[in-house]
C-alpha positions as CSV (number, residue, x, y, z in Angstrom):
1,X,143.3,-24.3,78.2
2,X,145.3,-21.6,80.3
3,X,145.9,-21.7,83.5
4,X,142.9,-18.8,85.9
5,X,145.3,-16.6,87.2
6,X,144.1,-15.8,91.0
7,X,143.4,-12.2,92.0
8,X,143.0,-10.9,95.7
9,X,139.8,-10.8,95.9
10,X,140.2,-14.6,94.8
11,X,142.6,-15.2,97.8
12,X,140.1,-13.6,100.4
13,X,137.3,-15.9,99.1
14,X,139.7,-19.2,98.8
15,X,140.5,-18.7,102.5
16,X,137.3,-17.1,103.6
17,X,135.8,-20.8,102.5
18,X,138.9,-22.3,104.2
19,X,138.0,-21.2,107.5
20,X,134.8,-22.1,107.7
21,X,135.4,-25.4,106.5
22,X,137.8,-26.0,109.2
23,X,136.1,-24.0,112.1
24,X,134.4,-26.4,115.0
25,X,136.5,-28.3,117.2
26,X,140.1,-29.6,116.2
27,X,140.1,-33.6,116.7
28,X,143.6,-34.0,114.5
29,X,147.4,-32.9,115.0
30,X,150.3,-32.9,113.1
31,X,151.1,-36.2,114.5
32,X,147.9,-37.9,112.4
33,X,149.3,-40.5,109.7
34,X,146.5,-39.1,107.8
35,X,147.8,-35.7,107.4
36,X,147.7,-35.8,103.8
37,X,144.7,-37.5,103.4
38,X,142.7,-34.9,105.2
39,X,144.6,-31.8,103.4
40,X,143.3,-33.9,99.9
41,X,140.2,-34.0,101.3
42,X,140.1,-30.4,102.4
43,X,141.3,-29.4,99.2
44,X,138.8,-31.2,97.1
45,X,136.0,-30.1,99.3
46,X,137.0,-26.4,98.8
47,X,137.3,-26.9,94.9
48,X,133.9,-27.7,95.2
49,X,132.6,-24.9,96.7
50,X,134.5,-22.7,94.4
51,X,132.5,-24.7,91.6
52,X,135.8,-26.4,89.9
53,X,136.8,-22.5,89.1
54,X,140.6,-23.8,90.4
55,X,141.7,-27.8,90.6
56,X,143.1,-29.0,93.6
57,X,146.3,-28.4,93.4
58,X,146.2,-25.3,92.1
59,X,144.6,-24.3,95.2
60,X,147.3,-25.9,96.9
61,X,150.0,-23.9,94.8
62,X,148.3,-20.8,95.6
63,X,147.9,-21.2,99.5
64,X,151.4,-22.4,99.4
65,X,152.8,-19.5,97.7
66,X,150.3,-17.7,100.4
67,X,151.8,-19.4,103.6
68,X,155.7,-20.3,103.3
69,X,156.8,-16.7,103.9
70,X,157.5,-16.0,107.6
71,X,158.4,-19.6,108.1
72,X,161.6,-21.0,108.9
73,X,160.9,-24.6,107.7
74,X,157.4,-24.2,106.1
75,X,157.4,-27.6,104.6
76,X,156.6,-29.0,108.2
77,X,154.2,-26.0,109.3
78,X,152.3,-26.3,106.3
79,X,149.8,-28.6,107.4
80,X,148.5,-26.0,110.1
81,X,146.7,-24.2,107.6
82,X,144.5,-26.7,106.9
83,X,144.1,-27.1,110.8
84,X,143.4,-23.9,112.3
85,X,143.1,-21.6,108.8
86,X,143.8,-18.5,107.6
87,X,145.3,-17.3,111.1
88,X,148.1,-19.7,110.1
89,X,149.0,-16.7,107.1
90,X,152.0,-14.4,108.5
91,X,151.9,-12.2,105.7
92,X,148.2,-11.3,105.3
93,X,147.9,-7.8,106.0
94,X,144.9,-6.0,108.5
95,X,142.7,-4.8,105.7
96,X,142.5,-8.5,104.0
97,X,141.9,-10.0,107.0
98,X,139.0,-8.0,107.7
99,X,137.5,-8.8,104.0
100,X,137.9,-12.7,104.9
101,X,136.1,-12.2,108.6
102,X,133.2,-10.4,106.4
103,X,133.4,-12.9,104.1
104,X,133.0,-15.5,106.2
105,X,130.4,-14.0,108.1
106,X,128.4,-14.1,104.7
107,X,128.9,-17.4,104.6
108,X,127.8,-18.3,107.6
109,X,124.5,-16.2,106.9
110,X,124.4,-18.2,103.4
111,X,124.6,-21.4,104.7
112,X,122.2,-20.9,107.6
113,X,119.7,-19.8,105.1
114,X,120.0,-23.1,103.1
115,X,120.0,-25.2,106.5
116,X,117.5,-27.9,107.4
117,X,114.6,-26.9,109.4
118,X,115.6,-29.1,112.0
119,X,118.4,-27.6,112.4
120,X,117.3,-23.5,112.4
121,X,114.7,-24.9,114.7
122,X,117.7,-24.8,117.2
123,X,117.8,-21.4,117.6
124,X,114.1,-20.6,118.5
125,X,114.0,-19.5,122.2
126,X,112.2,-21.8,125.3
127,X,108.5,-21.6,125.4
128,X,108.4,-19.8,128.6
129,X,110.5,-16.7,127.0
130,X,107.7,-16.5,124.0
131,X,104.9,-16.5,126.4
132,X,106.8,-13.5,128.2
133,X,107.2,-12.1,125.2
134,X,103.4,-12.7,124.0
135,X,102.3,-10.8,126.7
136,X,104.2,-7.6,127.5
137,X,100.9,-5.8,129.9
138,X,101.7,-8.6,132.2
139,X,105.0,-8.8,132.5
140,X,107.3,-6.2,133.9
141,X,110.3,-6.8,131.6
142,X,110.3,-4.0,128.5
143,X,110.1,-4.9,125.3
144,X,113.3,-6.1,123.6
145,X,114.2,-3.7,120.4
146,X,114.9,-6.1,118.2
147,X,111.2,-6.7,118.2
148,X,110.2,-3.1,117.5
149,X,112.6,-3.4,114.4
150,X,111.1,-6.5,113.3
151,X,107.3,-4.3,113.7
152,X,109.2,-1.7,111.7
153,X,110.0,-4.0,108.8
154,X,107.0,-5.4,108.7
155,X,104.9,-1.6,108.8
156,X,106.9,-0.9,105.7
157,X,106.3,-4.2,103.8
158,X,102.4,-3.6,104.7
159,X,102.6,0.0,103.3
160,X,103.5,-1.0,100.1
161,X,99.6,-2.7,99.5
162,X,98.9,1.1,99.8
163,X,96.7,0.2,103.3
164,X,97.8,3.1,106.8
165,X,98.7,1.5,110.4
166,X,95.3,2.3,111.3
167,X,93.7,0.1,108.5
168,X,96.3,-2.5,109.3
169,X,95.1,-2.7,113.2
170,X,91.3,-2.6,112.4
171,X,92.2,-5.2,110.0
172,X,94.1,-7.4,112.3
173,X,91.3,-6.6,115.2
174,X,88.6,-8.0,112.9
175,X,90.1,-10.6,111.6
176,X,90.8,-12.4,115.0
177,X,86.6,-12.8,115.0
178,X,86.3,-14.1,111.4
179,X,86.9,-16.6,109.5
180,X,89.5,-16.6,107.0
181,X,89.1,-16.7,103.3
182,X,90.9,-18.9,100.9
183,X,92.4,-16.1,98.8
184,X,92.4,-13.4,101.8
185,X,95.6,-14.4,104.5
186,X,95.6,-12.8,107.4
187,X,98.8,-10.7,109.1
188,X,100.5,-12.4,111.3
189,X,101.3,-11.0,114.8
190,X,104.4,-9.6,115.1
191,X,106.3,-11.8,117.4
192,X,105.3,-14.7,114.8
193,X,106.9,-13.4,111.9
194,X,110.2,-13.3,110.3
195,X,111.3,-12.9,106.3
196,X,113.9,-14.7,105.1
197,X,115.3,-11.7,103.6
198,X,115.3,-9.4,106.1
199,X,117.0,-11.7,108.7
200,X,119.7,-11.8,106.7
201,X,120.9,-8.2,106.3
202,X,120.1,-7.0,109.9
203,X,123.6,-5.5,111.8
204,X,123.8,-7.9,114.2
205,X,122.8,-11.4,112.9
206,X,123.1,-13.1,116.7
207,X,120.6,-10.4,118.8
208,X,117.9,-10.7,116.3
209,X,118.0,-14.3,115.9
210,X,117.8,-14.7,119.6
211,X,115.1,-11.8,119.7
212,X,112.7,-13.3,117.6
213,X,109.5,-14.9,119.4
214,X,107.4,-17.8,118.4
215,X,104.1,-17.7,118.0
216,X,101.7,-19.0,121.3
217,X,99.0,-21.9,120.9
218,X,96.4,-21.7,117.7
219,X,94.0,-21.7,120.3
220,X,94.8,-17.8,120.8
221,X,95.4,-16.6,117.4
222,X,93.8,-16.4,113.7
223,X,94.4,-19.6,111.4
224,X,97.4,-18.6,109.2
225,X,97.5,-20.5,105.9
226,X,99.9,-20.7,102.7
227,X,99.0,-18.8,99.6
228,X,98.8,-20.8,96.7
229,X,100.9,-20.5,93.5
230,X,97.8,-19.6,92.0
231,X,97.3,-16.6,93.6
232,X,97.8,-13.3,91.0
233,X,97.0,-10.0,93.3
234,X,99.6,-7.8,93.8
235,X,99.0,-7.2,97.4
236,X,99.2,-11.2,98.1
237,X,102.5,-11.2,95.8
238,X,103.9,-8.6,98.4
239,X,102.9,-10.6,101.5
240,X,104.1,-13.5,99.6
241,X,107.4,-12.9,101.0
242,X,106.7,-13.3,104.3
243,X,106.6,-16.9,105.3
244,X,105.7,-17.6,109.1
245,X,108.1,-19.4,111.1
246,X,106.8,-21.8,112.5
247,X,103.5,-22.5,112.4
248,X,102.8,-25.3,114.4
249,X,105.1,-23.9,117.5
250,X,103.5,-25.1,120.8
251,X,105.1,-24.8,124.4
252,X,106.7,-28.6,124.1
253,X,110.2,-28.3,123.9
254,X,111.6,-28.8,120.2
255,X,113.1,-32.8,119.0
256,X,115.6,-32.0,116.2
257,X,117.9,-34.8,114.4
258,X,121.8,-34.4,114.8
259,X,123.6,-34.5,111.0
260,X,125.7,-37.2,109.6
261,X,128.9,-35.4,110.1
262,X,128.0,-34.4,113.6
263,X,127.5,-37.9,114.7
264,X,130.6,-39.3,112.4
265,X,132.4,-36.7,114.8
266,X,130.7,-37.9,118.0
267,X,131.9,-41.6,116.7
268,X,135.5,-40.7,116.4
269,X,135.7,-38.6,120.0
270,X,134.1,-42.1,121.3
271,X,136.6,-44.3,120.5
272,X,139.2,-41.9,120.8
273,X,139.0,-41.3,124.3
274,X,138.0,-45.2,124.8
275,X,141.5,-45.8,123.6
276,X,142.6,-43.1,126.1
277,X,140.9,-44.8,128.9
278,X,142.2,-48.5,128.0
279,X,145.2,-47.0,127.9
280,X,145.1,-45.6,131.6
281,X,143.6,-48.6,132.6
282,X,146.8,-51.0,132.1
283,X,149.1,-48.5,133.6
284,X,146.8,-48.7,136.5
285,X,147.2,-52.1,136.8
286,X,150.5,-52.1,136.1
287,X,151.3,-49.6,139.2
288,X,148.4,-52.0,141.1
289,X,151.0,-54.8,140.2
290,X,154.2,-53.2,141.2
291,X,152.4,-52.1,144.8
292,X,151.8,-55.6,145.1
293,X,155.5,-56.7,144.8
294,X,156.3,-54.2,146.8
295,X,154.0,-55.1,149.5
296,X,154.9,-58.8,149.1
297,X,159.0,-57.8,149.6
298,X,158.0,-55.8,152.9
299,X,155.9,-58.6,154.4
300,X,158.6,-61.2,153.4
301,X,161.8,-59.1,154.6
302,X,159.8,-57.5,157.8
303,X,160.7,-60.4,160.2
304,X,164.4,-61.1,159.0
305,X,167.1,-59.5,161.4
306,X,169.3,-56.9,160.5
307,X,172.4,-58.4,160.4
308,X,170.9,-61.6,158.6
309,X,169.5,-59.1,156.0
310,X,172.9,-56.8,155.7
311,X,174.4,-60.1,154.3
312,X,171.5,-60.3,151.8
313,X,172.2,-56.9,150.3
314,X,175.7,-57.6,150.6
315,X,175.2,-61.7,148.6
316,X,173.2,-60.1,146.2
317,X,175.2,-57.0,145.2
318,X,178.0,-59.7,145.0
319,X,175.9,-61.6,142.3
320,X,175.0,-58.6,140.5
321,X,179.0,-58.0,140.2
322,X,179.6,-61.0,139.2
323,X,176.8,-61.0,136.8
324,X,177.8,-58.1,135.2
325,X,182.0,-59.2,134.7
326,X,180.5,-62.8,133.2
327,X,178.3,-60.5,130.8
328,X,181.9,-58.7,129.6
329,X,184.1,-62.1,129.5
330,X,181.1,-63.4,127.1
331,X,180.7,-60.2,124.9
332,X,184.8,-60.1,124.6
333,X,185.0,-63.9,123.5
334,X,183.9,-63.4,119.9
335,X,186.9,-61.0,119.4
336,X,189.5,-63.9,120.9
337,X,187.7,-66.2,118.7
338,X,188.6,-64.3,115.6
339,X,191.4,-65.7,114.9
340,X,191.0,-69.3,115.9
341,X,187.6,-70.0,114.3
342,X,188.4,-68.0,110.9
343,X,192.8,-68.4,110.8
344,X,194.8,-66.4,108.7
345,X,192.4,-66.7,105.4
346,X,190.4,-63.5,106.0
347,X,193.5,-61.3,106.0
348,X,195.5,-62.9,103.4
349,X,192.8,-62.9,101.0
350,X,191.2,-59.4,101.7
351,X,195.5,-58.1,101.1
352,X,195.8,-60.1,98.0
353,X,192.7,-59.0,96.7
354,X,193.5,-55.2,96.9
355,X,196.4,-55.9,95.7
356,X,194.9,-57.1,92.1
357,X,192.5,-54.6,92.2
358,X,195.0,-52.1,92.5
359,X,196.9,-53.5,89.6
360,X,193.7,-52.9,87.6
361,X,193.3,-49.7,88.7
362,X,197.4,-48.9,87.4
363,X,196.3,-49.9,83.5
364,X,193.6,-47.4,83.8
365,X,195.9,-44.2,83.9
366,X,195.8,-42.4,80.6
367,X,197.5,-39.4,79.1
368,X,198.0,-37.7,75.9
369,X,200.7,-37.6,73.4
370,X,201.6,-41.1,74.8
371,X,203.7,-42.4,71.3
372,X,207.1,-39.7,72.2
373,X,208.9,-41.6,74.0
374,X,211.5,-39.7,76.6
375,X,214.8,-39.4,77.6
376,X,215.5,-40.5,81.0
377,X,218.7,-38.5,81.6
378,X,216.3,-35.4,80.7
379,X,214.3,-35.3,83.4
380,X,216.7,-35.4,86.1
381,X,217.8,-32.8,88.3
382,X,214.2,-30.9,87.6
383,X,212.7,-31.8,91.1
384,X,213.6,-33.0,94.1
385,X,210.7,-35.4,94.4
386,X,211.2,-37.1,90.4
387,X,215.1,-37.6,90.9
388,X,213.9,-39.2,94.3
389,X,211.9,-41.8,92.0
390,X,214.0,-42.0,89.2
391,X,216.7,-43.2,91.2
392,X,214.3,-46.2,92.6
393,X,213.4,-47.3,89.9
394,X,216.6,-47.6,88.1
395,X,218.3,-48.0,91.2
396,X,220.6,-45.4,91.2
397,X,222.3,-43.5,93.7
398,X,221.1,-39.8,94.0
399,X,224.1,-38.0,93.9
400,X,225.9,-40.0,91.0
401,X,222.4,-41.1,89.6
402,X,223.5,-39.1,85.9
403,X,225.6,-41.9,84.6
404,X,223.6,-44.8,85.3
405,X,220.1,-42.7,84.1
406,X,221.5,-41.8,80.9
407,X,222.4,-45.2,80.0
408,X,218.5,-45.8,80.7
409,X,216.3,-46.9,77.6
410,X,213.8,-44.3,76.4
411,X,209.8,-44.7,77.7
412,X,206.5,-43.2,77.0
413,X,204.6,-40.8,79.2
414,X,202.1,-43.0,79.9
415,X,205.2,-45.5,81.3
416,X,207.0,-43.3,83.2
417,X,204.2,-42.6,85.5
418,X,202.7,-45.6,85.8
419,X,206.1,-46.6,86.8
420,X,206.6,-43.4,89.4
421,X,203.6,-44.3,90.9
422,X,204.8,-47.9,91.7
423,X,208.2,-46.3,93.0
424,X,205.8,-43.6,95.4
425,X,203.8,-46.6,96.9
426,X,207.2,-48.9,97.3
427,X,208.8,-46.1,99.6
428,X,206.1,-44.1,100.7
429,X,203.8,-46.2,101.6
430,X,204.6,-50.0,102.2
431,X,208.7,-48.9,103.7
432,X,207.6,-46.1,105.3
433,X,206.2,-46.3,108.8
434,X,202.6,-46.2,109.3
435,X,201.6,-42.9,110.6
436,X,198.3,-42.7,112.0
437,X,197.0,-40.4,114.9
438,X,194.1,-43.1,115.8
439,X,196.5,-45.4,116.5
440,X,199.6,-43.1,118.5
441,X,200.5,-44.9,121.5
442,X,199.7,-42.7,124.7
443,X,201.3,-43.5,128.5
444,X,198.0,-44.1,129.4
445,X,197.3,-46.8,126.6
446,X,200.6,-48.6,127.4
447,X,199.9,-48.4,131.1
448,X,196.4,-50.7,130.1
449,X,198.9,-52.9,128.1
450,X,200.9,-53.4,131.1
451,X,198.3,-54.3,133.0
452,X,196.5,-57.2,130.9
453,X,200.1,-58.5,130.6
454,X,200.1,-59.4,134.5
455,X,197.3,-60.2,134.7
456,X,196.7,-62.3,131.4
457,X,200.1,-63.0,130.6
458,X,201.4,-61.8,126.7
459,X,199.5,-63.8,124.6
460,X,196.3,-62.6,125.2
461,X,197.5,-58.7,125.4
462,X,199.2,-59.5,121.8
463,X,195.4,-60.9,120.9
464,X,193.5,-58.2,122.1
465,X,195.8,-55.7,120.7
466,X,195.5,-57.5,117.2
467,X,191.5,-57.5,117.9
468,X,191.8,-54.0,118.7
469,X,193.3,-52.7,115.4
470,X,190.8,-55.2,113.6
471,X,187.7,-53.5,115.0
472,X,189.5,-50.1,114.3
473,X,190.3,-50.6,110.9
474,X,186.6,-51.9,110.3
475,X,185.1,-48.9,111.4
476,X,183.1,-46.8,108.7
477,X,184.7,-43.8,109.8
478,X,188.2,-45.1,109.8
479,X,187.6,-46.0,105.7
480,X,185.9,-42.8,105.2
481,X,188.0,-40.4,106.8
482,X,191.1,-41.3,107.9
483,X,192.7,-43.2,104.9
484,X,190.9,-40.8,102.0
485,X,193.2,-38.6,104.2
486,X,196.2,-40.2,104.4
487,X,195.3,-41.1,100.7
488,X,194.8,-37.3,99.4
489,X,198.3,-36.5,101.1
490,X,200.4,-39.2,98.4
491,X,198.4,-37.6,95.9
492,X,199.2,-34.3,96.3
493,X,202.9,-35.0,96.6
494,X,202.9,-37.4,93.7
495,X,201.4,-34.9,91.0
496,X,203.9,-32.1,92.3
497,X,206.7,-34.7,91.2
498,X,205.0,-34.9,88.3
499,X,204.0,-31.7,87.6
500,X,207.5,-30.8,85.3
501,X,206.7,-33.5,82.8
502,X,204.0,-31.3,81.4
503,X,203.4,-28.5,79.7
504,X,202.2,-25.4,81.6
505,X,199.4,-25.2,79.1
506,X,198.5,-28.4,80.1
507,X,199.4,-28.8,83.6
508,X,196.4,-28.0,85.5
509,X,194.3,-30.0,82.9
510,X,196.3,-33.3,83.3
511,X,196.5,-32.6,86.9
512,X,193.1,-32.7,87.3
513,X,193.0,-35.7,85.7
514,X,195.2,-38.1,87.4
515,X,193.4,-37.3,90.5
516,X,190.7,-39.6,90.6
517,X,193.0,-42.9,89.5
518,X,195.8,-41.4,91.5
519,X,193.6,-41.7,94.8
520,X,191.9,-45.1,94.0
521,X,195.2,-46.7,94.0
522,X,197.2,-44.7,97.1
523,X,193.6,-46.0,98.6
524,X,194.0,-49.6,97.8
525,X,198.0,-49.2,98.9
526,X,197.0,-47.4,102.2
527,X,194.0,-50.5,102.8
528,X,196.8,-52.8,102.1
529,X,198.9,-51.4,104.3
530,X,196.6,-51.4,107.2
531,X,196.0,-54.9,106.9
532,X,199.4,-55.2,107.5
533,X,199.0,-54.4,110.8
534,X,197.0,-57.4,112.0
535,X,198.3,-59.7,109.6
536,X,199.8,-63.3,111.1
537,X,202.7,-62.7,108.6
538,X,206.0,-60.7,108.7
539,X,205.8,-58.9,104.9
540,X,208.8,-57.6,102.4
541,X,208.3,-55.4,99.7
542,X,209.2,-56.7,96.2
543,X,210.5,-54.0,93.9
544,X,212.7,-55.8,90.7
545,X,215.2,-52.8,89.9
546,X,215.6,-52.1,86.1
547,X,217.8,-54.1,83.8
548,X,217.6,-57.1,86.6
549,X,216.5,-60.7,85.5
550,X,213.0,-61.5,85.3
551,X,211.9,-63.9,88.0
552,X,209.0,-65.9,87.1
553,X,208.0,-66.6,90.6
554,X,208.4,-62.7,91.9
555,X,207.3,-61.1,88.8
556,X,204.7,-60.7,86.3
557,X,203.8,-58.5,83.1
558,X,201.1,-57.4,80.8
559,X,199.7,-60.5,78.6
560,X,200.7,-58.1,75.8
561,X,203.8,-57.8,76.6
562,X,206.6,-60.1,74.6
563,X,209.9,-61.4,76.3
564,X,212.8,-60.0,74.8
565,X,216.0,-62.7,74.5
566,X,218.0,-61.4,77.6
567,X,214.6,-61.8,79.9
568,X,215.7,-58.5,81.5
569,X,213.4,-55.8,83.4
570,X,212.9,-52.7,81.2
571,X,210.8,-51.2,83.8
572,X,209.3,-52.1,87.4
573,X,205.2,-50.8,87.6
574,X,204.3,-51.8,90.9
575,X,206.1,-53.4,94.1
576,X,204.9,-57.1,95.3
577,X,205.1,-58.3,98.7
578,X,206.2,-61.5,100.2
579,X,205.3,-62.4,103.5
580,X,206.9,-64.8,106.1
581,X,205.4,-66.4,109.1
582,X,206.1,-64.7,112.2
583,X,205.7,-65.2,116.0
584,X,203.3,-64.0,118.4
585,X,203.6,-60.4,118.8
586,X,201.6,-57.0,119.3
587,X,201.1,-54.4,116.3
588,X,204.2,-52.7,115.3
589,X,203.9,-49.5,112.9
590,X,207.2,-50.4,111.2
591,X,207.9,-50.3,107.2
592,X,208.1,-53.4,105.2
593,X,211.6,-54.6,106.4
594,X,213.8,-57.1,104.4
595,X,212.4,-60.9,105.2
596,X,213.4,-63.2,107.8
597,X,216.9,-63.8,105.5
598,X,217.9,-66.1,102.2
599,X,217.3,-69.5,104.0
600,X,213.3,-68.6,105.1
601,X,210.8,-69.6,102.7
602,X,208.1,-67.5,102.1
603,X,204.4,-68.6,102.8
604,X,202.7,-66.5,99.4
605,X,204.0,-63.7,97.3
606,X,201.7,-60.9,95.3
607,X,204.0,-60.6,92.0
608,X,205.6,-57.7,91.0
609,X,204.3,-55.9,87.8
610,X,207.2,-55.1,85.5
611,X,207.7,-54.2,81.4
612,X,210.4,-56.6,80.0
């Protein structure tokens, strides 16, 4: 079944509905946890009245489409339509608002017509106006015109039995002295009647309603009765239509009976402001409380001496101090306790764990037309940055680096920069010094390292400085920022070095492919590398040089690799590190430097991974 499409005229009667289902007083906000709830509810109530014509949310589609232009962020305003209405529409022109104020006022006149007696009794006037009104010789106040309309409407309807005004007076004058027949119904006295018809199509709906007068005690009148559906002349058919108000109208004021919703309302404005006033109750008593302290200070301090209570303030601001500095010695003993409670193990592990994940992360560098293998000799002297490299890892010197790289043994792509990449992170990254903006040291930095030197002596400065670059380097924006920028920099200059051992074709393509593994492993270098800084140890890169002995304890290879007879390094992949224990001292920013000499042993290595 296809969708109704919704016309203008459908738009004008959606929202003429919509306001008068949300007219009376506003008891919700925007705040209400029920927002959503209500709009449902709205929504299903005006689907409804519509008689299913549109589901509901294709009525919320359509108001939607209706309300979000104008609005910055309608999302969040959208709700308001479905608390104040239509008004809540930017875009609705003059002309259909005008159609949905006419609308509505049909509505209104359509739904007063269907309403409970009790509740259209509501609008019939105090007794005293009627008996004015019953009696205009003896009253000095003229006649209202809405009355002389309703005698007008009522001359015509009596015209139509084919009977003149005169016959109708007689009529009405003789029929106040005898009794009424069962089939013959009297006319009713002017101020007494009103058609349901007609008081639904006059120009101003409010004057005549409030014009119209109720008939006085049956002790005055003619007996008005009901015709019966039996009834089959044409002239009671006509009068048919016009149904007395209220019959049984005396001067007693009128008892109607509120509506379910009304009271449901009157419910929720009880408890809400009950809430209200429980709520201003305990402030009172709070402030009733504080007056009392306050009282009870004044009566207690009134009688001490001045001087006697100068040294009060003066004891008790002293406490407060001292207070506060016991607060800041207990929230900065955690960070000395770091590394007595915990040792060294945090550290060393979290390094030597980066440093086999970054291992794993070398293997997964792939290229194309990996099985040609090249010629070492070839590649050098094409950029500044690859004879760099080349020389490291064949250790060779740069300006007589031709001899000893074209006695190198030919690799494949994949090899070679595998291999580069090892060489960038030996000398860029772990013999380089660390260069970091976060941690620069400014004069006024060192002149708070001087001072908890004095005062503390150097152990503890060299403890808080440690805890210091621990907290720093913990930091979320320190591993989100700082080292993918430091990280992106390595990158950048690695695949310019490698940029000549591709095809211009396929330059940009393999570029933008070594990007991603490229940065995962300058990123696990650069974490390394920071956990340097706070590190116990004293640390030496390990980078085996090519054609150099393989060193079980320093080195390590791929399980698939086999050892040739002469045990000798074809090619280094990626640097180790040893570390040595060091004293006591505060964070340097200094490369990897060479070990605390042959005769030290150190504590743990990360192997090397080399090709043999």
């Amino acid at each position: 079944m296809a969708t109704p499409m919704m016309s203008n005229p459908d738009l004008v009667e959606i929202l003429a509905h919509l306001d008068y289902i949300v007219a009376g007083p506003k008891t919700r906000s925007l705040q209400d946890s029920n927002t959503e709830e209500q709009m449902d509810k709205i929504l299903v109530e005006l689907s409804d009245i519509l008689l299913n014509r549109y589901s509901k949310e294709q009525l919320r589609e359509r108001l939607w489409q209706e309300f979000r232009h104008g609005y910055t962020y309608p999302e969040y305003n959208f709700p308001l339509l479905f608390l104040h209405g239509s008004c809540e529409v930017k875009t609705i022109d003059s002309e259909t608002t005008s159609l949905i104020k006419e609308r509505l006022r049909k509505i209104h006149l359509h739904m007063a017509k269907h309403m409970p007696r009790s509740r259209r009794s509501k609008s019939i006037p105090p007794a005293s106006m009627v008996m004015s009104r019953r009696n205009p010789r003896n009253s000095s106040t003229p006649a209202q015109p809405s009355k002389r309309s309703n005698a007008g409407n009522l001359s015509k309807i009596v015209n139509k039995t084919n009977t003149s005004r005169k016959k109708k007076s007689s009529s009405k004058a003789g029929n106040r002295d005898k009794p009424v027949s069962r089939y013959h119904t009297t006319q009713p006295s002017d101020s007494s009647i009103k058609t349901s018809e007609n008081s639904f199509h006059l120009s101003n709906a409010s004057s005549s309603t409030k014009n119209v007068a109720t008939p006085g005690p049956l002790s005055n009148r003619a007996p008005v009765r009901r015709l019966t559906p039996t009834s089959s002349s044409p002239e009671i058919n006509e009068i048919n239509t016009i149904a007395p108000r209220n019959a049984r109208a005396t001067n007693s004021p009128c008892i109607t009976t509120s509506s379910p919703e009304s009271s449901a309302q009157l419910v929720f404005e009880l408890t809400h402001y009950k809430k209200r006033w429980e709520e201003a109750e305990q402030e009172c008593n709070k402030l009733k409380k504080e007056m009392r302290q306050m009282e009870s200070f004044y009566t207690l301090t009134k009688g001490i001496p001045e001087n006697m209570f100068k040294e009060l303030r003066h004891k008790t601001r002293q406490n407060i101090n001292l207070r506060k500095r016991l607060d800041d010695r207990l929230d900065l003993e955690p960070h000395f306790s770091i590394r007595t409670a915990l040792g060294e193990t945090p550290t060393t592990q979290r390094l030597c764990s980066s440093f086999q994940h970054m291992k794993v992360q070398l293997a997964s560098i792939l290229v194309t037309n990996d099985t040609e293998k090249l010629l070492i000799d070839s590649l050098y002297g094409i950029s500044a940055n690859l004879d760099a490299l080349l020389c490291i890892i064949f250790d060779a010197d740069i300006q007589k680096g031709t001899e000893k790289l074209s006695n190198a043994s030919p690799v494949t792509l994949c090899e070679l920069i595998q291999a580069l990449t090892g060489a960038a992170i030996h000398r860029w990254v772990f013999e380089k010094g660390y260069r970091s903006n976060t941690m620069t040291i400014t004069p006024l930095l060192q002149r708070y390292r001087d001072l908890i030197r004095n005062l503390a002596g150097h152990e503890t400065l060299c403890d808080l400085d440690t805890t210091a670059h621990q907290s720093l380097i913990r930091e979320k924006d320190f591993n989100e920022v700082i080292i993918p920028r430091m990280t992106s920099e390595y990158t950048t200059l690695l695949l310019d070095a490698l940029q000549p051992l591709f095809s211009k074709s396929l330059q940009s393509k393999t570029r933008e492919g070594l990007k991603s593994p490229l940065d995962c492993i300058f990123g696990l270098a650069m974490q390394i590398r920071s956990l340097s800084l706070v590190g116990t140890e004293e640390y030496e890169s390990v980078w085996p040089s090519s054609g150099s002995l393989f060193d079980n304890n320093e080195m390590e290879t791929e399980q698939s690799e086999s050892n040739n007879a002469a045990n000798l390094v074809r090619l280094p992949l990626l640097p180790g590190i040893r570390a040595y224990s060091k004293q006591k001292a505060m964070v340097g920013y200094h490369g990897f430097g060479n070990g605390e000499g042959p005769n030290k042993t150190p504590k743990y290595v990360c192997k090397a991974l080399v090709l043999i």
